[in-house]
TORKE-602203 format. One record per residue (C-alpha): residue number from 1; residue in one letter; x, y, z. Coordinates in steps of 0.5 Angstrom, whole numbers, plus 500, padded with zeros to 3 digits. Example, Ala and Ser with C-alpha at 12.3 -4.5 7.8 and 13.67 -1.06 7.14 Angstrom:
residues 2
(node 1,"A",(525,491,516))
(node 2,"S",(527,498,514))
//
This chain:
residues 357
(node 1,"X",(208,550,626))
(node 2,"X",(204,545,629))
(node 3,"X",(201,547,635))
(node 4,"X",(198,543,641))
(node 5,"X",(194,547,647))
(node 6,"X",(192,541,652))
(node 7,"X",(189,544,660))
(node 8,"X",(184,547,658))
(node 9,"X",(177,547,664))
(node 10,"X",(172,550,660))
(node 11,"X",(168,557,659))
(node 12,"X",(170,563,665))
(node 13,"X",(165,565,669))
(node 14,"X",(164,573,670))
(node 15,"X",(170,576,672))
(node 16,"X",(175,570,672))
(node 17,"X",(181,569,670))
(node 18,"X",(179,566,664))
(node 19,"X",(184,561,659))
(node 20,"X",(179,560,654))
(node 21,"X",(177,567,654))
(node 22,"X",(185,568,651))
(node 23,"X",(185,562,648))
(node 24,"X",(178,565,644))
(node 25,"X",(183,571,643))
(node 26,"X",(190,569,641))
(node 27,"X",(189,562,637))
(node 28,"X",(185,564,630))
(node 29,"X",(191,570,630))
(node 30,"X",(197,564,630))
(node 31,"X",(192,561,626))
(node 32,"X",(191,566,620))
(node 33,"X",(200,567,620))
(node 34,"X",(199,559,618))
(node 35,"X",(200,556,624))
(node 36,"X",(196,548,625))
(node 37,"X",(193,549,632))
(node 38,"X",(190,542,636))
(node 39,"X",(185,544,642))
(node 40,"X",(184,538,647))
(node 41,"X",(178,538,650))
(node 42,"X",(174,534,654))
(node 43,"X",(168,529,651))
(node 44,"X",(164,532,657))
(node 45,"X",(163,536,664))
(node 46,"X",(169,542,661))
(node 47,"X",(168,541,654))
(node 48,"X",(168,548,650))
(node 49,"X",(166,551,644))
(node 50,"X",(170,551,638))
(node 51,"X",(176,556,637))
(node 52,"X",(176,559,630))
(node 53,"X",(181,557,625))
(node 54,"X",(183,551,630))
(node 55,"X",(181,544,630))
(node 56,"X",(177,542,637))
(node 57,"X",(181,534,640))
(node 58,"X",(176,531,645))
(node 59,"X",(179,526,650))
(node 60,"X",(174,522,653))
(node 61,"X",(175,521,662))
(node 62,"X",(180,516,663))
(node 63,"X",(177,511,669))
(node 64,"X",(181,512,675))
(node 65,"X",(182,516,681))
(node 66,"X",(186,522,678))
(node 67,"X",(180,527,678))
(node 68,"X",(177,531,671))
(node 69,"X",(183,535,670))
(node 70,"X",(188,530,671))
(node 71,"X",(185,524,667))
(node 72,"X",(184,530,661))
(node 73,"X",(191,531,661))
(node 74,"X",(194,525,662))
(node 75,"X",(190,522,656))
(node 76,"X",(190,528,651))
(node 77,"X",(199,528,652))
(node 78,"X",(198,521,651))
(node 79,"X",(195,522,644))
(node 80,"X",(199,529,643))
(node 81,"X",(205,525,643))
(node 82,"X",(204,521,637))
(node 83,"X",(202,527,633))
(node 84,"X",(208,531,631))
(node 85,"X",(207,537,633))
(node 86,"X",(213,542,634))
(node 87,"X",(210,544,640))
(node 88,"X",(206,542,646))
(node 89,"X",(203,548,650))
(node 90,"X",(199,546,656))
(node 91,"X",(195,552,660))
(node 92,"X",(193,553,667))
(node 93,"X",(196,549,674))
(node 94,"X",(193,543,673))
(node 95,"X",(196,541,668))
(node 96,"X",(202,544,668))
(node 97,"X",(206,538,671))
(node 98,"X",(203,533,667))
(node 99,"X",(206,535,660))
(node 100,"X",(214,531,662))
(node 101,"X",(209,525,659))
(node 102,"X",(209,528,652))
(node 103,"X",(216,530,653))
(node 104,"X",(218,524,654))
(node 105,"X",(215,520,649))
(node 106,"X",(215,525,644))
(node 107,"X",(220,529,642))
(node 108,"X",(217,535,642))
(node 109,"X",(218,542,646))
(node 110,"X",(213,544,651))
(node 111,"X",(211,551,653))
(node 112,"X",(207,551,660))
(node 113,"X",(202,557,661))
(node 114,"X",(199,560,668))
(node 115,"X",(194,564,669))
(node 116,"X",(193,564,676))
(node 117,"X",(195,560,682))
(node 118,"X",(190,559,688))
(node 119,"X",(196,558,693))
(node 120,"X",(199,562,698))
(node 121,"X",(206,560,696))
(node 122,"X",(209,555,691))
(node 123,"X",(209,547,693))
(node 124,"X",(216,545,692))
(node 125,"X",(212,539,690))
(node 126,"X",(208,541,685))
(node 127,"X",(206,542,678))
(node 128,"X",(209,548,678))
(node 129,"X",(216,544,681))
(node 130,"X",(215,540,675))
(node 131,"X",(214,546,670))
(node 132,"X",(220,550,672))
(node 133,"X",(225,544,671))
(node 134,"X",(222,540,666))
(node 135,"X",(219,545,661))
(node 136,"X",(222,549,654))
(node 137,"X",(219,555,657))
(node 138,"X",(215,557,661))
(node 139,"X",(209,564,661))
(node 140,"X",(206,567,667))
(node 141,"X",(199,571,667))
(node 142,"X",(202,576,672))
(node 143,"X",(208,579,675))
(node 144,"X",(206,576,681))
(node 145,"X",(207,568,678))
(node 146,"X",(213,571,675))
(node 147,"X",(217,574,681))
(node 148,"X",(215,567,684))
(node 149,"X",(218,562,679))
(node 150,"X",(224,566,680))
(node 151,"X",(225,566,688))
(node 152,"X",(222,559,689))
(node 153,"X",(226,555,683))
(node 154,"X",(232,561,680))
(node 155,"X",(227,559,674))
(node 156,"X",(225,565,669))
(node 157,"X",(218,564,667))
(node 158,"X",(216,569,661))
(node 159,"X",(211,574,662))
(node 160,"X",(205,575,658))
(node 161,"X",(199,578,661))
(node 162,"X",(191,578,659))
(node 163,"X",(189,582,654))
(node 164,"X",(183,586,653))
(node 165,"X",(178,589,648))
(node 166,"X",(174,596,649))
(node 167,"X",(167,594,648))
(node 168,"X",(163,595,641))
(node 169,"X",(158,599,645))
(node 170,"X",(156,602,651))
(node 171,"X",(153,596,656))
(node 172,"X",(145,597,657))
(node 173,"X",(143,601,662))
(node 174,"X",(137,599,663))
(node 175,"X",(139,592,666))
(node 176,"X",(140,597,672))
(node 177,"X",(134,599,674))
(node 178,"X",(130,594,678))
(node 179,"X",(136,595,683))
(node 180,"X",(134,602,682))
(node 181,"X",(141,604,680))
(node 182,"X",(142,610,675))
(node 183,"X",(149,611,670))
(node 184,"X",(154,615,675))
(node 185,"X",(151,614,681))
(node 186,"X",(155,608,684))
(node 187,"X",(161,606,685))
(node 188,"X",(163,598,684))
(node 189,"X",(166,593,688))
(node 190,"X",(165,587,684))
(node 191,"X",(170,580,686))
(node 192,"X",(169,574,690))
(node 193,"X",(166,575,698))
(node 194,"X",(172,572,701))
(node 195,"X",(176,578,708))
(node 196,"X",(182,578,703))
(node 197,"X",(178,582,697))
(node 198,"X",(176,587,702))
(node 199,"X",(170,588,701))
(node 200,"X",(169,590,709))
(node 201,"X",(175,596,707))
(node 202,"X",(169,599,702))
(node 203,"X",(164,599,707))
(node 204,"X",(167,602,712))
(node 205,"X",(170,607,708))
(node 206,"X",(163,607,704))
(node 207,"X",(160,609,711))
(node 208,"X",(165,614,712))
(node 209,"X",(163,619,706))
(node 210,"X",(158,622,704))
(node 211,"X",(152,619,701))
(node 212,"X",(152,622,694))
(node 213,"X",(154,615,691))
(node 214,"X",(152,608,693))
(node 215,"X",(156,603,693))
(node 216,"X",(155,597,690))
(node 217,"X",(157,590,692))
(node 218,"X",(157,584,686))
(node 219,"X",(159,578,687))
(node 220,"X",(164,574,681))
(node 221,"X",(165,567,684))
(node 222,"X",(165,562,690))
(node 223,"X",(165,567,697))
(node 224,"X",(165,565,704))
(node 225,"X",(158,566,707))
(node 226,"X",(160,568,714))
(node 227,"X",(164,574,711))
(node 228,"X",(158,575,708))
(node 229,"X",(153,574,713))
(node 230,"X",(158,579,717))
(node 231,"X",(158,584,712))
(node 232,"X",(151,585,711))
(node 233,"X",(149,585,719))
(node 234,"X",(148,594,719))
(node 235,"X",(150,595,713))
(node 236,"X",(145,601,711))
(node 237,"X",(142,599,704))
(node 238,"X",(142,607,703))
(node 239,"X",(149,607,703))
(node 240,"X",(151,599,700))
(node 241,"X",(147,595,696))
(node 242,"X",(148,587,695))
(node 243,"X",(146,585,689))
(node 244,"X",(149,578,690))
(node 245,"X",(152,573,684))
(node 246,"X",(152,577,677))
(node 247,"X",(152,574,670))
(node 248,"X",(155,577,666))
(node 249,"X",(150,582,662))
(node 250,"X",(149,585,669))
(node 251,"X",(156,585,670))
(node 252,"X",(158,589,664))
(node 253,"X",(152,594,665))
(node 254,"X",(155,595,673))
(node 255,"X",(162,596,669))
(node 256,"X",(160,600,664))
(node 257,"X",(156,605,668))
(node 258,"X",(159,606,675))
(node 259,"X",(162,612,677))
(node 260,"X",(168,609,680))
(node 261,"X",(170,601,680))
(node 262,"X",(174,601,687))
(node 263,"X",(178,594,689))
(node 264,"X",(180,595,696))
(node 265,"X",(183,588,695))
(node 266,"X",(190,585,699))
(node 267,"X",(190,580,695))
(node 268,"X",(197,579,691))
(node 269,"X",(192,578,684))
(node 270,"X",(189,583,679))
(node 271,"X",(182,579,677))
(node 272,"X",(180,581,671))
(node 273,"X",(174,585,672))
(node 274,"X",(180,591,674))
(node 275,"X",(182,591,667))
(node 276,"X",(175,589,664))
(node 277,"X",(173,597,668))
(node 278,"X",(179,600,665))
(node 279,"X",(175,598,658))
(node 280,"X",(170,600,659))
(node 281,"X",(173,607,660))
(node 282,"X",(172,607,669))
(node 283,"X",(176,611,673))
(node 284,"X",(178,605,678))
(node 285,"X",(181,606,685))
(node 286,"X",(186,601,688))
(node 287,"X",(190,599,694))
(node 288,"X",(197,599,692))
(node 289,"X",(199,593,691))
(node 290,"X",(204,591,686))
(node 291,"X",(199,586,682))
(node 292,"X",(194,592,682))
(node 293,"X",(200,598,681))
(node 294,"X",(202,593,675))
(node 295,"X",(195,593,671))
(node 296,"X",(194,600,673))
(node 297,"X",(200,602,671))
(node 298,"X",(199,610,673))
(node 299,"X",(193,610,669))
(node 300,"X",(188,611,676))
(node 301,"X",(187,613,683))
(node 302,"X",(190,608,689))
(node 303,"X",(190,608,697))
(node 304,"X",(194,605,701))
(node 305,"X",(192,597,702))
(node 306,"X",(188,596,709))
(node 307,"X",(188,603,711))
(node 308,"X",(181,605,711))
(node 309,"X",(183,612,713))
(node 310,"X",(186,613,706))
(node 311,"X",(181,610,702))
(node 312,"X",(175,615,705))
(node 313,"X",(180,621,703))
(node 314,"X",(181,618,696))
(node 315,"X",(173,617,696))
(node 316,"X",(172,625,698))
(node 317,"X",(176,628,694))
(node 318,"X",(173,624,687))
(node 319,"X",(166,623,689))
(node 320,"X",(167,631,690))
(node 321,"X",(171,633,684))
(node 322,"X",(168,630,677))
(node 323,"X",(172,634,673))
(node 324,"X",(179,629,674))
(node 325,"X",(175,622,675))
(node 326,"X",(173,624,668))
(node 327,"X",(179,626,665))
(node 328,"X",(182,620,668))
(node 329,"X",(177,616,665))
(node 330,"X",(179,618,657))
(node 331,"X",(186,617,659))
(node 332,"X",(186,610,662))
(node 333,"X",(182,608,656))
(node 334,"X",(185,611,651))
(node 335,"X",(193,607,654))
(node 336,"X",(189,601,656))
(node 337,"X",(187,597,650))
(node 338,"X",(194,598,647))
(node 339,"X",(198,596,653))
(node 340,"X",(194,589,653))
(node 341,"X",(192,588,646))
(node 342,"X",(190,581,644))
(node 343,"X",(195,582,637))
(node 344,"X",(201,582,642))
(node 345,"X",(199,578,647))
(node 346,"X",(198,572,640))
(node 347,"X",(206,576,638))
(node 348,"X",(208,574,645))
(node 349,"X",(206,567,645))
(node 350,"X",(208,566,637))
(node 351,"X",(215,568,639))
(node 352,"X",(216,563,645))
(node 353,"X",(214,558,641))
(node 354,"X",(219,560,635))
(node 355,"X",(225,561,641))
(node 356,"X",(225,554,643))
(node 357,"X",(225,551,636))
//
């Protein structure tokens, strides 16, 4: 097959959502099974690097008013439409409700790919509007994206999740000491600073237990600075330490050395530095919404969500009981890089393409 991937936005940052991190993962293994694979780019601002076993298109901006996203979209749908291919697929929400250009004006099948949505609900109008009657097939990152498309448009979306690799070797240690930190001596939250992540949940409950392990507060994206000023006002530092925005070296040390990884999040979506935890071979505490429940899957600790009672029960027991966060640790990480493995995700995708052919 002959295979365009158009939306791209660029490198992800530590703990995001990343789509060039899957497409890095999933085109060289289509790739070595003989499929042609174009990338578009953009010339500058979101341009990447190259993928191994693709060739990399860079489209220049198009000079009008429809912002980066869409100006790339558009003119990389223009140009795939002369091409040839036996499928166009687009990635990510901004350019999804764009690829009806390629549609029409070629006649090739066209498959959109989400992996994530930064809305409450579903605009009736938006690209995923679009992608839910005009589109070949349609994938969803997460069930989450999965159950909408089917309530909010009666359409079946696909899922295909991230996937995952356990780490080569174990994450430096060393890059802990200067906020004085040792291995196994802290437990993790690191997501955005936003109420929603519930990162004043960890504290309360972090206060609540004994101080045998700190709690740790990383920071992997855009926050609010209100919630943050409000959760540092009498937060005893013995008890909770802010380490701020991470990059990612830091963040793999924090992941691969803490004692638990705790997402106390309500938010309808798994970030990915749950998965990258369970990776790392963490015991991960999380509040029992679906989307985490999913990941999960039984191979770690939950509490009810916004029940800052149960998480400090949960804490207790684990904090005072090594023995079973061990025993989960080998579980989780002998299950986790088999059910997200890269060469299925890339057998998903490959099947998608072939079934609407």
């Amino acid at each position: 097959m002959r295979i365009a991937i158009i939306g791209t936005r660029g490198p992800a940052g530590p703990g995001r959502d990343g789509i060039d991190k899957a497409l890095s993962e999933i085109c060289p293994r289509l790739a070595r099974r003989g499929h042609v694979i174009d990338v578009f780019s953009e010339r500058n601002g979101h341009a990447f690097a190259a993928i191994k076993g693709t060739r990399l298109l860079r489209m220049p901006k198009l000079p009008v008013a429809l912002g980066d996203a869409s100006s790339h979209a558009v003119l990389s749908s223009l140009v795939s439409a002369c091409r040839g291919y036996d499928v166009i697929n687009f990635f990510a929400a901004e350019a999804s409700g764009l690829y009806s250009l390629a549609a029409k004006l070629g006649l090739h099948r066209t498959v959109v790919s989400m992996h994530g949505h930064d809305r409450p609900a579903m605009a009736t109008r938006g690209p995923e509007s679009l992608a839910a009657r005009f589109a070949d097939a349609v994938t969803v990152s997460s069930r989450r994206l999965e159950r909408l498309f089917r309530e909010a448009y009666g359409r079946e979306a696909i899922y295909i999740p991230n996937g995952v690799e356990r780490p080569g070797r174990a994450a430096d240690p060393a890059l802990l000491e200067p906020f004085d930190l040792e291995p196994n001596s802290y437990v993790l939250f690191a997501d955005r600073l936003v109420p929603e992540t519930g990162a004043h949940i960890a504290i309360a409950a972090a206060n609540a237990v004994a101080v045998s392990h700190r709690l740790v507060i990383a920071e992997t994206g855009l926050g609010d600075d209100e919630y943050r000023r409000q959760l540092r006002q009498g937060t005893d530092p013995e008890r909770v330490l802010f380490v701020g925005q991470v990059g990612t070296p830091l963040l793999e040390a924090l992941m691969g050395h803490a004692y638990l990884y705790l997402l106390p999040s309500q938010a309808d979506e798994a970030p990915e530095t749950l998965l990258a935890s369970l990776a790392h071979g963490r015991a991960v505490v999380v509040s029992d919404v679906p989307e985490h429940l999913d990941v999960v899957a039984g191979d770690g600790f939950t509490f009810t969500a916004g029940d800052v009672g149960d998480l400090k029960r949960v804490l207790g027991w684990l904090l005072a009981d090594p023995e079973v966060v061990t025993r989960m640790r080998v579980r989780a990480s002998a299950t986790v890089a088999t059910r997200f493995c890269w060469d299925r995700i890339a057998d998903a995708y490959e099947q998608v393409y072939q079934a609407i052919l």
